[in-house]
PyMOL commands that place a pseudoatom at each C-alpha (Angstrom):
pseudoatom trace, name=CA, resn=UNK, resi=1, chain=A, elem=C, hetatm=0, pos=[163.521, 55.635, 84.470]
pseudoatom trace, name=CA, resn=UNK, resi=2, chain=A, elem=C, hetatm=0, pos=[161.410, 56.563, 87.478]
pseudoatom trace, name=CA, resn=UNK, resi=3, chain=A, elem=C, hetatm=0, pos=[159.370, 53.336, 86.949]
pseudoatom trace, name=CA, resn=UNK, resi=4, chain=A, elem=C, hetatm=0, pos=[162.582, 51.281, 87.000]
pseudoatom trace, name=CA, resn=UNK, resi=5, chain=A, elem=C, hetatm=0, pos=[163.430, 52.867, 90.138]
pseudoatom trace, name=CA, resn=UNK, resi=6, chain=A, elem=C, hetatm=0, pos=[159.606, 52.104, 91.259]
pseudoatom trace, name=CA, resn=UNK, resi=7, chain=A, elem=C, hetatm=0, pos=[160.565, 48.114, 90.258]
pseudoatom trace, name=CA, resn=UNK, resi=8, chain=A, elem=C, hetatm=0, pos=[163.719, 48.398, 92.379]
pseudoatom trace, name=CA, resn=UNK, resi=9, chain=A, elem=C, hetatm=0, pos=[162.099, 49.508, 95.311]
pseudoatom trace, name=CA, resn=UNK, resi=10, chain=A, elem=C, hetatm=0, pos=[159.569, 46.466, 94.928]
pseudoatom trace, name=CA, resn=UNK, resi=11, chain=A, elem=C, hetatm=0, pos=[161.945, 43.966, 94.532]
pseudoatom trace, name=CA, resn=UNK, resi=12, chain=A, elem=C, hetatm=0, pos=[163.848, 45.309, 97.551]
pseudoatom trace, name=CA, resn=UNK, resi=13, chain=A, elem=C, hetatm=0, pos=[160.814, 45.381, 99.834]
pseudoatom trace, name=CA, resn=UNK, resi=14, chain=A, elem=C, hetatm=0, pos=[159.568, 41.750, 98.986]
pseudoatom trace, name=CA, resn=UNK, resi=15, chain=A, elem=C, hetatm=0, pos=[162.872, 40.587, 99.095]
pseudoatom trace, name=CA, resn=UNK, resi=16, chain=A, elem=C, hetatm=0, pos=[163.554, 42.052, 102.372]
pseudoatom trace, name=CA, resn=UNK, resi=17, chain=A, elem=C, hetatm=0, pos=[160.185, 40.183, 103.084]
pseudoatom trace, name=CA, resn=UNK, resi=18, chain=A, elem=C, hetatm=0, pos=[161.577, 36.825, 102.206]
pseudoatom trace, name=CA, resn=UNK, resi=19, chain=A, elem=C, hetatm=0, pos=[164.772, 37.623, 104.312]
pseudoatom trace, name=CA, resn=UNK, resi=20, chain=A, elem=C, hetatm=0, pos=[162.120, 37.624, 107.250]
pseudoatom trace, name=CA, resn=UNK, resi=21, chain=A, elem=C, hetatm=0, pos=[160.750, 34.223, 106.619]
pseudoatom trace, name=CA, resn=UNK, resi=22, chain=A, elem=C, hetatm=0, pos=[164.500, 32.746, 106.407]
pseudoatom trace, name=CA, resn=UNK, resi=23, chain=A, elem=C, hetatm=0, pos=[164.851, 34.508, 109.930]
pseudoatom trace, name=CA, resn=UNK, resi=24, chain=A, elem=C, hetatm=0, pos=[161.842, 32.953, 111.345]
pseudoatom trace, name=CA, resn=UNK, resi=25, chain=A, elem=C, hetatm=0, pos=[162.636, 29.555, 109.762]
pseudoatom trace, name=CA, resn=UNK, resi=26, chain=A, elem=C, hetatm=0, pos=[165.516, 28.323, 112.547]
pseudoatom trace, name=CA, resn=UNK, resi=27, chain=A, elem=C, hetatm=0, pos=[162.705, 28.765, 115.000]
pseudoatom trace, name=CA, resn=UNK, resi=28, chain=A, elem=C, hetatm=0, pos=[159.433, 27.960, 113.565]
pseudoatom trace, name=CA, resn=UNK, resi=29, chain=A, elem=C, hetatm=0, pos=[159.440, 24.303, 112.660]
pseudoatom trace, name=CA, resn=UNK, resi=30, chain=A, elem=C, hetatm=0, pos=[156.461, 24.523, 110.060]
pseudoatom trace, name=CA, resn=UNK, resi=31, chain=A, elem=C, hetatm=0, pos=[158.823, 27.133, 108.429]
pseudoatom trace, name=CA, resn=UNK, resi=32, chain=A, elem=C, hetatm=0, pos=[162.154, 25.039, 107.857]
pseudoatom trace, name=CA, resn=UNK, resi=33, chain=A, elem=C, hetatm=0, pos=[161.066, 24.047, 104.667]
pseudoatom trace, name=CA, resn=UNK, resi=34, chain=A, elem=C, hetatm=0, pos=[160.654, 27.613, 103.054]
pseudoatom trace, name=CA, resn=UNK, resi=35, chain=A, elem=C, hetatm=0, pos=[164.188, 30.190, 102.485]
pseudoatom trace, name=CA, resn=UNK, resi=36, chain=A, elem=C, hetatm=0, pos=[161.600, 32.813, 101.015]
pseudoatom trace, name=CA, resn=UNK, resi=37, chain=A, elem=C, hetatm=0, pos=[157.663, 33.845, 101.380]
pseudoatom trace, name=CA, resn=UNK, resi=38, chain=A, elem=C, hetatm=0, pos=[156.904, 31.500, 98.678]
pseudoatom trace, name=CA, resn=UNK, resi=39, chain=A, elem=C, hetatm=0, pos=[153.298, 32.178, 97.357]
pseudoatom trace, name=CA, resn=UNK, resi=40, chain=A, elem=C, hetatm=0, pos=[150.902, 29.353, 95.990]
pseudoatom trace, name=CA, resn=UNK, resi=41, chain=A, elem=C, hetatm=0, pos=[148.940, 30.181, 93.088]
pseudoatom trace, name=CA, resn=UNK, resi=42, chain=A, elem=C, hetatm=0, pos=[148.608, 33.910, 92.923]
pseudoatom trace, name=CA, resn=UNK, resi=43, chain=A, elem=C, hetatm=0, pos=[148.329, 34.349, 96.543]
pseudoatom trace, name=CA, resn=UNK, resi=44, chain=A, elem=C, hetatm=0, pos=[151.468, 36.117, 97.889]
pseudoatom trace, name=CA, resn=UNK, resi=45, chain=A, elem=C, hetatm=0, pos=[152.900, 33.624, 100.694]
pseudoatom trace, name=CA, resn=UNK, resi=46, chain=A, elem=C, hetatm=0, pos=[150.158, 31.316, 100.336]
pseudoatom trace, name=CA, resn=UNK, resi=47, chain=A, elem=C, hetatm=0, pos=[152.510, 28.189, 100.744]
pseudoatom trace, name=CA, resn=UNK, resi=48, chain=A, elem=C, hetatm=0, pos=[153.842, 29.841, 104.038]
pseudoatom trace, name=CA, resn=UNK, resi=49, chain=A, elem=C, hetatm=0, pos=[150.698, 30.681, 105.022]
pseudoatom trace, name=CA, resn=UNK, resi=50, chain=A, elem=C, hetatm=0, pos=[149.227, 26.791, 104.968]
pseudoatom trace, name=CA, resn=UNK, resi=51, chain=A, elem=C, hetatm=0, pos=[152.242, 25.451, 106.322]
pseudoatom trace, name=CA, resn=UNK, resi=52, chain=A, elem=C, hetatm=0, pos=[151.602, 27.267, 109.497]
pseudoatom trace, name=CA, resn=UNK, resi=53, chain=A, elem=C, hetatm=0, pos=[148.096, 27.667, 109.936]
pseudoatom trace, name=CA, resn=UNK, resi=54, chain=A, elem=C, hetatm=0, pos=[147.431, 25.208, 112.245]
pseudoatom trace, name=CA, resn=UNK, resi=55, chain=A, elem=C, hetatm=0, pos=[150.760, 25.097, 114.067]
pseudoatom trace, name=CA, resn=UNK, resi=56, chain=A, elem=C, hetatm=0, pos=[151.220, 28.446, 114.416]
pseudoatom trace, name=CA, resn=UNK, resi=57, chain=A, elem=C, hetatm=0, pos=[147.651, 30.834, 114.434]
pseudoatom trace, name=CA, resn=UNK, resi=58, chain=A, elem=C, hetatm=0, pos=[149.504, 33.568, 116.056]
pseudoatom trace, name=CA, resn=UNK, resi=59, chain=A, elem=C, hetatm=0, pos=[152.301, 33.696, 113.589]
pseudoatom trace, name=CA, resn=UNK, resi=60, chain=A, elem=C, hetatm=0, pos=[149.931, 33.363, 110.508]
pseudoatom trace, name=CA, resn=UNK, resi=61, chain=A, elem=C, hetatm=0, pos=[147.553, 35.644, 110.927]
pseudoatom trace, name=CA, resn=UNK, resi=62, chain=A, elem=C, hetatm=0, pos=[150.425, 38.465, 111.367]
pseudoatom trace, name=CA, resn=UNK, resi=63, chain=A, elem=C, hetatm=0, pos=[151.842, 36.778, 108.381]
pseudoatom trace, name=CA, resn=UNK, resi=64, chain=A, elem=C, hetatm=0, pos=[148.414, 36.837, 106.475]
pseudoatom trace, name=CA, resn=UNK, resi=65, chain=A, elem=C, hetatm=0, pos=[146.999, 40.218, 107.630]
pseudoatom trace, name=CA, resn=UNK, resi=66, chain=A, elem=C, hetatm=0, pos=[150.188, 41.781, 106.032]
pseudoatom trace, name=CA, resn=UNK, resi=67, chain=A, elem=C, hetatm=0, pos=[149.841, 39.893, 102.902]
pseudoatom trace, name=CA, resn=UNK, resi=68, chain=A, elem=C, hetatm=0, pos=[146.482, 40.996, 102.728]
pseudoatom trace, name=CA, resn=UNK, resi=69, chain=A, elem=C, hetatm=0, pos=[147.461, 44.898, 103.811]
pseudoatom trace, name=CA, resn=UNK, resi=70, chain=A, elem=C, hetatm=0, pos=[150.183, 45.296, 101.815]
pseudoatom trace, name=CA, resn=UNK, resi=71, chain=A, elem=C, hetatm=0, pos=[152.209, 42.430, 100.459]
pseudoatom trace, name=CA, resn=UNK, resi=72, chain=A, elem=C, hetatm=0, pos=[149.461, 41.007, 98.133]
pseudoatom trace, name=CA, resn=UNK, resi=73, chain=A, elem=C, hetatm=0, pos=[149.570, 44.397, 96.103]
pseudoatom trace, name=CA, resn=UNK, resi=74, chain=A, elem=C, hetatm=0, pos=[153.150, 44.945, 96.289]
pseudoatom trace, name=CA, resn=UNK, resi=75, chain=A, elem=C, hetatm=0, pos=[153.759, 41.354, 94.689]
pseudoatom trace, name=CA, resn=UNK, resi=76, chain=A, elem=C, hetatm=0, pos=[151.720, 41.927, 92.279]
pseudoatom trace, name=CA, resn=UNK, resi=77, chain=A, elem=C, hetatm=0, pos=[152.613, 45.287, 90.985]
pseudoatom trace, name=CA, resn=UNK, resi=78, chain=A, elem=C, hetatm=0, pos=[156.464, 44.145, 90.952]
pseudoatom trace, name=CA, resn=UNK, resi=79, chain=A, elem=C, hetatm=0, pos=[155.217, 40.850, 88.703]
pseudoatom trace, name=CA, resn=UNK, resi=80, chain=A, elem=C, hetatm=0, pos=[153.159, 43.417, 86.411]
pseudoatom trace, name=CA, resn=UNK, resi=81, chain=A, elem=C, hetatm=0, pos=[156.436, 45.704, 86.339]
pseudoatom trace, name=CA, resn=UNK, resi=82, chain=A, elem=C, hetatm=0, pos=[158.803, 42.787, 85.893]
pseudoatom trace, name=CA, resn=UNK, resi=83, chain=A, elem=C, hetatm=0, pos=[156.390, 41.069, 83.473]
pseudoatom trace, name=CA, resn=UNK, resi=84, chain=A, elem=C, hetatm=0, pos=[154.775, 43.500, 81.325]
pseudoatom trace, name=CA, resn=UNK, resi=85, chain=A, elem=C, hetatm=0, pos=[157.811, 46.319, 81.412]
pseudoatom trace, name=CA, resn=UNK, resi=86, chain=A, elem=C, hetatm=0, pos=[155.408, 49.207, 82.388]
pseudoatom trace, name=CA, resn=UNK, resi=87, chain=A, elem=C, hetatm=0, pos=[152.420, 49.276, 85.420]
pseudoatom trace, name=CA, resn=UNK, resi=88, chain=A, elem=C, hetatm=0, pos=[149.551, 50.415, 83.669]
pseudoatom trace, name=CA, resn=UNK, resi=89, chain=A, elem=C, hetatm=0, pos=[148.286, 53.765, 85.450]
pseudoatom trace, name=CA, resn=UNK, resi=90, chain=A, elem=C, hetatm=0, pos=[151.404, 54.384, 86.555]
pseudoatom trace, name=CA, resn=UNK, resi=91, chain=A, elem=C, hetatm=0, pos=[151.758, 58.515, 85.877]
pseudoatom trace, name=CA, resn=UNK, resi=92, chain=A, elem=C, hetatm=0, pos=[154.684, 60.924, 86.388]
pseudoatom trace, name=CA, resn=UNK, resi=93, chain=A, elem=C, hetatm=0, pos=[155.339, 64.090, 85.903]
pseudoatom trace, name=CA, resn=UNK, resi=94, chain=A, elem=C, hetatm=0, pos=[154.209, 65.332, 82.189]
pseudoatom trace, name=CA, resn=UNK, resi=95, chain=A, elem=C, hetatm=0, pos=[151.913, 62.983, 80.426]
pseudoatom trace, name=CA, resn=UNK, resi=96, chain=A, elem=C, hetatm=0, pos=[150.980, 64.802, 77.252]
pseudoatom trace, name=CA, resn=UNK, resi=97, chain=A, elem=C, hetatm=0, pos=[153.097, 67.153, 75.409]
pseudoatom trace, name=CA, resn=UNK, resi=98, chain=A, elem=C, hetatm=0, pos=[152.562, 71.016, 76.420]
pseudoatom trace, name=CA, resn=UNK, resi=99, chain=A, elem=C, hetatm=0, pos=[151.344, 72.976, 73.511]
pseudoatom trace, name=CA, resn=UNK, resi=100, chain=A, elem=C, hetatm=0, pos=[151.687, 76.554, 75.393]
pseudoatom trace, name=CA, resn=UNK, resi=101, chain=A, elem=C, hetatm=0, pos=[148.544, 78.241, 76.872]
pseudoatom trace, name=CA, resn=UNK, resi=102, chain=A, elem=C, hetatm=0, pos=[148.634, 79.892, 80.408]
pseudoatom trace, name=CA, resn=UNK, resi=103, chain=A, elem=C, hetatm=0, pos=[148.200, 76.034, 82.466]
pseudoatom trace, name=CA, resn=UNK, resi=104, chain=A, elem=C, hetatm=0, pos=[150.144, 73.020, 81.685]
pseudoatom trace, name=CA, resn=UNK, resi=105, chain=A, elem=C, hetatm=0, pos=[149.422, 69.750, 83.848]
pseudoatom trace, name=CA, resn=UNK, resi=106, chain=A, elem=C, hetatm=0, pos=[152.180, 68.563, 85.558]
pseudoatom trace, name=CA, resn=UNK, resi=107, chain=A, elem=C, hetatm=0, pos=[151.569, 64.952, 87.370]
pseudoatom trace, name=CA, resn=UNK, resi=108, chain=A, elem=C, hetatm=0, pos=[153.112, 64.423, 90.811]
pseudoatom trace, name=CA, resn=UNK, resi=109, chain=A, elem=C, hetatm=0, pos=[154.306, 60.251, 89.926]
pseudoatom trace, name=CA, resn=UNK, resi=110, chain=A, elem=C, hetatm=0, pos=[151.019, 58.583, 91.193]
pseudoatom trace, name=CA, resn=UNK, resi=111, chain=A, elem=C, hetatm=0, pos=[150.626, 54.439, 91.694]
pseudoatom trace, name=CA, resn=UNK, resi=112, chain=A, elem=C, hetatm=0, pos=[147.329, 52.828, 89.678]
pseudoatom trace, name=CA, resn=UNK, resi=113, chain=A, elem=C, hetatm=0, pos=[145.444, 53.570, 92.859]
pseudoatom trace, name=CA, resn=UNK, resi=114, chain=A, elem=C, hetatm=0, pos=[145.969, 57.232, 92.380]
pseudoatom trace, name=CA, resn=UNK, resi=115, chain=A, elem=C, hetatm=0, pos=[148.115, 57.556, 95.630]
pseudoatom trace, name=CA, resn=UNK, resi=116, chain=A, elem=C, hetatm=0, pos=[151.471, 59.336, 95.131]
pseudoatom trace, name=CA, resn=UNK, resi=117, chain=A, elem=C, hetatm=0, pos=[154.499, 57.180, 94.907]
pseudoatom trace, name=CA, resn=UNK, resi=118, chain=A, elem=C, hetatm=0, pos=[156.016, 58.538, 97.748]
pseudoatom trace, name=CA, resn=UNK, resi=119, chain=A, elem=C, hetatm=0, pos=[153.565, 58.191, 100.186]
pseudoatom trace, name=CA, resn=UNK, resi=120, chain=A, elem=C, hetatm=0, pos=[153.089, 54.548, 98.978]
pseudoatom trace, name=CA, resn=UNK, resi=121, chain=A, elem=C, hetatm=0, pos=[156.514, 53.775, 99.304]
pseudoatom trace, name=CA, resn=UNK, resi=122, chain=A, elem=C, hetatm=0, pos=[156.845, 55.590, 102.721]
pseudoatom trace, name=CA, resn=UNK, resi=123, chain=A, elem=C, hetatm=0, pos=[153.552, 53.486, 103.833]
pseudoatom trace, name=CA, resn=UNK, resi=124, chain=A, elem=C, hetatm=0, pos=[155.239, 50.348, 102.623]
pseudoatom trace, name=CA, resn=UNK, resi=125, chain=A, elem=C, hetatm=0, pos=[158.315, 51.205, 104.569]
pseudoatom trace, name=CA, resn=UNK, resi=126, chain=A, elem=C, hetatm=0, pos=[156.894, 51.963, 107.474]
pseudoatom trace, name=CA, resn=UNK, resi=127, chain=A, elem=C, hetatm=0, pos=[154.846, 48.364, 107.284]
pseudoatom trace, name=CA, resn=UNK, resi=128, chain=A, elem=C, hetatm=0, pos=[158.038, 46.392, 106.526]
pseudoatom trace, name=CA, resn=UNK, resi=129, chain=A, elem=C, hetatm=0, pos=[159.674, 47.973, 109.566]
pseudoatom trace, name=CA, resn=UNK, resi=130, chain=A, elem=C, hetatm=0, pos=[156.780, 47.066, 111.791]
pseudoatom trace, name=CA, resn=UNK, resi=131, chain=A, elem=C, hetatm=0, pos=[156.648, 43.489, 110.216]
pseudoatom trace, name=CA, resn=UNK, resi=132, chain=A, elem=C, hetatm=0, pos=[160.187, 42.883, 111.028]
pseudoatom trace, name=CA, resn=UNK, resi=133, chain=A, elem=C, hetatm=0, pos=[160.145, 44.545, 114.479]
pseudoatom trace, name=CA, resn=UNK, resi=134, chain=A, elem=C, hetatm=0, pos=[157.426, 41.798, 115.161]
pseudoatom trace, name=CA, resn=UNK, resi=135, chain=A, elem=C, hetatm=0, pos=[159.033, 39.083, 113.360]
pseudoatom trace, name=CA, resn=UNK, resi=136, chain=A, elem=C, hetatm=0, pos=[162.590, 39.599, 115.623]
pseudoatom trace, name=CA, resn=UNK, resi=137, chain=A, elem=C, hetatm=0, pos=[160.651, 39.640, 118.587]
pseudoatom trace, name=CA, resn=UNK, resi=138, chain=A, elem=C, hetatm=0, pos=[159.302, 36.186, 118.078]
pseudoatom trace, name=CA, resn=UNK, resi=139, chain=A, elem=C, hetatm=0, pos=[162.576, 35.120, 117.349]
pseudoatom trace, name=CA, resn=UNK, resi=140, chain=A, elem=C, hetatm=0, pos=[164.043, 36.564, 120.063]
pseudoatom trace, name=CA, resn=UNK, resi=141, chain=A, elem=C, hetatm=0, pos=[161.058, 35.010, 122.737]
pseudoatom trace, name=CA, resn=UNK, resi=142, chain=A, elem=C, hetatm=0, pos=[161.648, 31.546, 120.787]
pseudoatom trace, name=CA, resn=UNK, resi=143, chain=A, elem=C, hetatm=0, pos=[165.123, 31.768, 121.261]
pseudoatom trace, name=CA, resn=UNK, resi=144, chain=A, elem=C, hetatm=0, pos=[165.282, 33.129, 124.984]
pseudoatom trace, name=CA, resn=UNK, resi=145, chain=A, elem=C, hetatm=0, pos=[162.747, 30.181, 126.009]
pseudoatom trace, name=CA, resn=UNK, resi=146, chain=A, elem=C, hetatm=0, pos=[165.025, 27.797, 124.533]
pseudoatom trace, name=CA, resn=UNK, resi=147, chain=A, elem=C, hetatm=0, pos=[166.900, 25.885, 127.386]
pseudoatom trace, name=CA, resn=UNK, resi=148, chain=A, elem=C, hetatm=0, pos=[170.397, 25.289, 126.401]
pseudoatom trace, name=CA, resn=UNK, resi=149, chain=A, elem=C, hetatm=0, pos=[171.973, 21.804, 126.442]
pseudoatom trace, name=CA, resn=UNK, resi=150, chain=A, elem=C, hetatm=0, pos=[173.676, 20.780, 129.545]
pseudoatom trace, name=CA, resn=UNK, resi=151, chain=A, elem=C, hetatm=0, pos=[177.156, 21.850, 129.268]
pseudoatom trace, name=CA, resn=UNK, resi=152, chain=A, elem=C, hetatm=0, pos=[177.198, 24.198, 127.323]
for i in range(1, 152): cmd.bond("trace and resi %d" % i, "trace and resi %d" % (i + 1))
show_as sticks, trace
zoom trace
C-alpha cells in the first residue's frame, strides 16, 4: 500500500509540474503549443525544453536545471511504478520475516537511492514550491509589462 501511496505522490508532483507549463503557456509564445511538460524520448520535458531554448535561455535553463535536479528522477520512478507495479529497491518497514532472537530489522521506507521517503518527498516539495514561486513570477513580470489595448 505504502508504494501506491509513493505512486500517488509522483503523479501529483509531475502533474502539478505540467499545471506550471499550462500557466506559463498564455505568456511564453514558444510554449503555446504544449498543455503539459511533454518529454521527448526519455528526457523529462525535452520537447519543452527545445521549443524554448533559443527564445527563451532564461526560462529554459530554470526549466532544465530542475529537470535535471529533480524532475528527471521523479518521472522516471513514477513510469517504473506505473509500469512495472513495484520500484525495485524500494524498502519499508519489515523486509524478511522475524524468526525471534533479541534484534529484528525494522526498515524506515527508503527510495532506491537509499534516502528515506520522507525526506525525498519533503525535498521534492520543497523544489516544486520554489519552481512555481519562480514560474508565477515570470508570469506575473510578463503580464505587468504587457500594455493594455487602448480602451480598455
Amino acid at each position: 500500500m505504502l508504494l501506491y501511496e509513493t505512486e500517488a505522490f509522483l503523479f501529483q508532483a509531475k502533474t502539478a509540474v505540467d499545471a506550471l507549463v499550462r500557466v506559463l503557456a498564455p505568456v511564453v509564445p514558444s510554449m503555446s503549443q504544449f498543455d503539459m511538460f511533454r518529454g521527448k524520448g526519455q528526457i523529462a520535458g525535452g520537447a519543452v525544453l527545445e521549443a524554448i531554448r533559443d527564445d527563451e535561455p532564461a526560462l529554459h535553463e530554470t526549466l532544465d536545471t530542475a529537470r535535471r535536479k529533480w524532475i528527471q528522477e521523479l518521472k522516471e520512478l513514477r513510469d517504473t511504478v506505473t509500469h512495472v507495479s513495484e520500484l525495485e529497491g524500494f524498502t519499508y518497514f519489515v523486509e524478511n520475516q522475524y524468526h525471534g532472537g533479541p534484534d529484528a530489522t525494522i526498515d524506515l521506507p527508503k527510495m532506491p537511492s537509499g534516502q528515506r521517503l520522507d525526506v525525498y518527498c519533503g525535498d521534492v516539495i520543497d523544489e516544486l514550491v520554489d519552481l512555481t514561486r519562480v514560474t508565477l513570477d515570470e508570469v506575473v513580470r510578463r503580464v505587468g509589462d504587457v500594455t493594455p489595448p487602448a480602451g480598455a
